[in-house]
Each structure stands twice: as structure tokens, then as C-alpha cells.
N, CA, C and O atoms as a DFTB+ gen file, in Angstrom:
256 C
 N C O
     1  1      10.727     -11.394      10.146
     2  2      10.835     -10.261       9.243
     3  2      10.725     -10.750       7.800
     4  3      11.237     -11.844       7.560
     5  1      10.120     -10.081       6.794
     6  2       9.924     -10.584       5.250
     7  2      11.291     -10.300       4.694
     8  3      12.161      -9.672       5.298
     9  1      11.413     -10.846       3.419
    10  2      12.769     -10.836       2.928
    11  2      12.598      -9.459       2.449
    12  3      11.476      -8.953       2.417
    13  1      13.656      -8.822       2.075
    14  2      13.329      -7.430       1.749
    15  2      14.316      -7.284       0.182
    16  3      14.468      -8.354      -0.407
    17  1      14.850      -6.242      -0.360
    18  2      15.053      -5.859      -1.643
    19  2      15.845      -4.717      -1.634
    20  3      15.457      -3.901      -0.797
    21  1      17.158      -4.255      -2.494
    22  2      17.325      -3.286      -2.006
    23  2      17.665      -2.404      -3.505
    24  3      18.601      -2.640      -4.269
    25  1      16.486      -1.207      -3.674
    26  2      16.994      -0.537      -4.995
    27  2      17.315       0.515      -4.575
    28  3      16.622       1.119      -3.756
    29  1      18.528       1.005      -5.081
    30  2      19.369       2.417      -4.704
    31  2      19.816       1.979      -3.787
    32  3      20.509       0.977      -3.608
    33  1      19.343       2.895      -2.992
    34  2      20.206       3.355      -1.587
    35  2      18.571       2.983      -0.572
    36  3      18.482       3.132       0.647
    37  1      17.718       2.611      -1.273
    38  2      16.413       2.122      -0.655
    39  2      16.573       0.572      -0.265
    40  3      17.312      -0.143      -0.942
    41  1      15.967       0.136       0.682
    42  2      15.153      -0.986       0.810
    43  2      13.913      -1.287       1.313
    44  3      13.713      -0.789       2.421
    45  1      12.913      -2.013       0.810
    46  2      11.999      -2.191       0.729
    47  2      11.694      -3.649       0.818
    48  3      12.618      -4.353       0.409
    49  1      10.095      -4.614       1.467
    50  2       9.935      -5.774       1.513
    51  2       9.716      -6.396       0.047
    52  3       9.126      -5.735      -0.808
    53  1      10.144      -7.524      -0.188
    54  2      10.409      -8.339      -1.512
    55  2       8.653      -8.573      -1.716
    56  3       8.075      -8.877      -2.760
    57  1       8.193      -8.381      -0.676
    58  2       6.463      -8.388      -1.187
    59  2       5.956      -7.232      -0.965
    60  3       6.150      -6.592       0.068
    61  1       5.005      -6.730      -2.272
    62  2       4.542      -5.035      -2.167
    63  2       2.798      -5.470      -1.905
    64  3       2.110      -6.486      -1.809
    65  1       2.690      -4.455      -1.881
    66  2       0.645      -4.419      -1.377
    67  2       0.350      -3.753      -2.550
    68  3       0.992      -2.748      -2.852
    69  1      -0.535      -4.177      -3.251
    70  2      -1.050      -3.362      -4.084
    71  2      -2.589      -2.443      -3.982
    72  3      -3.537      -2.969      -4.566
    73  1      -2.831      -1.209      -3.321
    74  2      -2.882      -0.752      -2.767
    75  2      -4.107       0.037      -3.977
    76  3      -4.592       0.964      -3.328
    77  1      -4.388       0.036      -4.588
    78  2      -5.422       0.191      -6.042
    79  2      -6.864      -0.070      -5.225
    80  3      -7.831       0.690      -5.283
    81  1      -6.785      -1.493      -4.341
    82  2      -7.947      -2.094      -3.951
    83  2      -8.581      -1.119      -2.973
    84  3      -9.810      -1.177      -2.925
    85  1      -8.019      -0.292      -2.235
    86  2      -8.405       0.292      -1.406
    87  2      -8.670       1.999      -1.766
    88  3      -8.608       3.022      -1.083
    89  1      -8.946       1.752      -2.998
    90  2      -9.145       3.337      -3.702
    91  2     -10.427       3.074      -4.875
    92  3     -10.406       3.841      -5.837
    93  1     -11.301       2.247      -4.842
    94  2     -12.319       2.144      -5.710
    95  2     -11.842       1.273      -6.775
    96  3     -12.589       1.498      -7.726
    97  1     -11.059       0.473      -7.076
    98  2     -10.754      -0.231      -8.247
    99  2     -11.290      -1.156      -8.637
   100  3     -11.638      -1.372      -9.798
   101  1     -11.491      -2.140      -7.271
   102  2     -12.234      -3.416      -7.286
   103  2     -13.643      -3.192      -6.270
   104  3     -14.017      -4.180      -5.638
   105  1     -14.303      -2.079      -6.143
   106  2     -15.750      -1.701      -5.544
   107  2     -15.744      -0.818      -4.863
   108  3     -15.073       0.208      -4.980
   109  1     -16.608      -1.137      -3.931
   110  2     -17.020       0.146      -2.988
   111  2     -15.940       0.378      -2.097
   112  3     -15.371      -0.685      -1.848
   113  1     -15.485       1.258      -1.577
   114  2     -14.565       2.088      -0.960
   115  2     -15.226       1.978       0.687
   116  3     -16.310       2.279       1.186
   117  1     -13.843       1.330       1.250
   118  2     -14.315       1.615       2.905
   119  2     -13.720       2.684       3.634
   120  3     -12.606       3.117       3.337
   121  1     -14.622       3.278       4.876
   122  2     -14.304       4.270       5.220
   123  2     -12.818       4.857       5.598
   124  3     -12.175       3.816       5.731
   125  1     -11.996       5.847       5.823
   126  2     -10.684       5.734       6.186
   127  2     -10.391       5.587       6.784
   128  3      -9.209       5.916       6.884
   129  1     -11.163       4.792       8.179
   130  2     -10.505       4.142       9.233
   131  2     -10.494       2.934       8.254
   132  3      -9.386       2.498       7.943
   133  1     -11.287       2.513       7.881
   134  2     -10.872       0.970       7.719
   135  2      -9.516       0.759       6.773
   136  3      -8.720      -0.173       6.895
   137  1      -9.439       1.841       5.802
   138  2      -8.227       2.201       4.951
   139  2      -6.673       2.033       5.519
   140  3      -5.705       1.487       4.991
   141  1      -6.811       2.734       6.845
   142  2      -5.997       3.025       7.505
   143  2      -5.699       1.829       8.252
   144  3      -4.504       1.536       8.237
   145  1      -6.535       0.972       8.973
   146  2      -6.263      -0.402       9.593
   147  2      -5.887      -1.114       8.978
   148  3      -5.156      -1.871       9.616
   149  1      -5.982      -1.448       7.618
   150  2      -5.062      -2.426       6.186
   151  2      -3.788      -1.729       5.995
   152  3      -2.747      -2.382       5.918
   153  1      -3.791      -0.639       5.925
   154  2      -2.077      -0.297       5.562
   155  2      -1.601      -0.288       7.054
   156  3      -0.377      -0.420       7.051
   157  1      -2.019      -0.199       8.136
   158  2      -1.050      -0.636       9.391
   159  2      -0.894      -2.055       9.770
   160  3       0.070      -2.411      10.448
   161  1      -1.953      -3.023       9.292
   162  2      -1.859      -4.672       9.441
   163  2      -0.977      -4.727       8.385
   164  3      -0.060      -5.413       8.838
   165  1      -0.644      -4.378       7.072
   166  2       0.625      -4.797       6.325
   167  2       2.358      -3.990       6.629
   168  3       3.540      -4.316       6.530
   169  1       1.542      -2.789       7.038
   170  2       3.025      -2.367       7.646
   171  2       3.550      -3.353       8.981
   172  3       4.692      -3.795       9.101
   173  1       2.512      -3.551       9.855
   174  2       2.840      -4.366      10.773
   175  2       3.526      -5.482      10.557
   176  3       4.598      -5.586      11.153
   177  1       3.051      -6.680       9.586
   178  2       3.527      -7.628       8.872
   179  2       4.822      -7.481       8.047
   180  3       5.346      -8.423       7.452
   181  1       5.343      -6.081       8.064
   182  2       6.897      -6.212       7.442
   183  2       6.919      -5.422       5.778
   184  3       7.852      -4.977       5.109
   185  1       5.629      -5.496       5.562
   186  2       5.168      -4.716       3.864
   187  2       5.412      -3.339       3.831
   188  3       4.475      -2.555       3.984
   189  1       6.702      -2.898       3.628
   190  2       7.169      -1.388       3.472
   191  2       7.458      -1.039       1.822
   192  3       8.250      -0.131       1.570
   193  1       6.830      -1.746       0.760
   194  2       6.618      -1.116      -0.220
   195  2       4.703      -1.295      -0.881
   196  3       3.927      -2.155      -1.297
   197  1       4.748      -0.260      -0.671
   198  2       3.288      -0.212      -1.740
   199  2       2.927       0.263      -2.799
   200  3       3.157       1.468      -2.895
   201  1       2.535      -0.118      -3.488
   202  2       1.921       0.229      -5.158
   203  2       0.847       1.056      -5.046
   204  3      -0.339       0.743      -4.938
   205  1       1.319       2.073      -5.077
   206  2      -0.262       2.987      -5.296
   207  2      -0.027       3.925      -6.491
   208  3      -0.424       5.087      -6.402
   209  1       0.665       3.445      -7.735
   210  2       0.719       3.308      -9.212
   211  2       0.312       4.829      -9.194
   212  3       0.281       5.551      -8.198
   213  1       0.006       5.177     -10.498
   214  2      -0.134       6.802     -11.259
   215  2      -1.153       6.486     -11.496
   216  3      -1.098       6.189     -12.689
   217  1      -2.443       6.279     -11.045
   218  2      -3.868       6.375     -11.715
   219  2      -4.451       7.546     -10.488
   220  3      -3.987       8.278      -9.613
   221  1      -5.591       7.218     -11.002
   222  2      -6.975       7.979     -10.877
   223  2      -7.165       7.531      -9.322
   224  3      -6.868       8.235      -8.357
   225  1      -7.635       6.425      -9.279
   226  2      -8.094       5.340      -8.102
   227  2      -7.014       5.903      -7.072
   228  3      -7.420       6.581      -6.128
   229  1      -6.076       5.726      -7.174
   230  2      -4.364       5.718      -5.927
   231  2      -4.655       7.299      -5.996
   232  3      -4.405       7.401      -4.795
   233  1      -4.930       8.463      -6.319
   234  2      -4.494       9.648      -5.694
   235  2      -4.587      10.031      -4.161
   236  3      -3.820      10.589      -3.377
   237  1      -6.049       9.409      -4.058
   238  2      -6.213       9.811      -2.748
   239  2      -5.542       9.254      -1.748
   240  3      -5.257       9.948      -0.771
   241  1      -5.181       7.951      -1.808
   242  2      -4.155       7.448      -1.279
   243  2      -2.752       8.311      -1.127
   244  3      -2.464       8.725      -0.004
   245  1      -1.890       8.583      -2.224
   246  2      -0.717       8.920      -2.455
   247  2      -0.762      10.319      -1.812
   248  3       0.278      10.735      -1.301
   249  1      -1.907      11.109      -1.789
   250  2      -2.011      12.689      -0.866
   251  2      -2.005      12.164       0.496
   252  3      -1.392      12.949       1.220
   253  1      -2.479      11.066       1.186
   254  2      -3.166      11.413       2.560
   255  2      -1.497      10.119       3.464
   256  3      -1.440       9.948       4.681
């Protein structure tokens, strides 16, 4: 299990995904299966916090 963090009454893994990459930030955009197979290989791996920040890029993320 990853070390985890605990703010509030939350806890979360001490390592976050930054999650920008998978919304057009750094290129072309893969389809949402493939979207979807990266955030379940890091959830799998123990990564229960992700950064999908207040931009442009992360909305579609942060809706679906």
C-alpha cells in the first residue's frame, strides 16, 4: 500500500497523479477508454488523490 496523508477528516496517497496529461496539455488526447485504463492502473497502484487543477484542459475530466 503507498504511504498515504491525511487532510481533514480525508485521506489520500502521499503521491498524487497529475492528471492535466490526459486532457490535452502535453498533446494529443487518447480515446476514453484509454483515459479510463490510466486512472484505474493508478487507482489500482494505491493513487487516490488526483490533480485535475481548475483549468481548461481538467474539465472534462472533473465532469466524467
Amino acid at each position: 500500500m503507498s504511504p498515504t496523508r491525511k487532510i481533514g477528516n480525508a485521506t489520500f496517497s502521499a503521491i498524487g497523479f497529475g492528471a492535466s496529461s490526459l486532457a490535452a496539455a502535453y498533446g494529443p488526447v487518447a480515446s476514453e477508454e484509454e483515459r479510463f485504463k490510466i486512472l484505474d492502473a493508478a487507482h489500482a497502484a494505491g493513487c487516490t488523490f488526483w490533480d485535475t487543477a481548475e483549468s481548461p484542459t481538467c474539465t472534462a475530466i472533473q465532469r466524467t
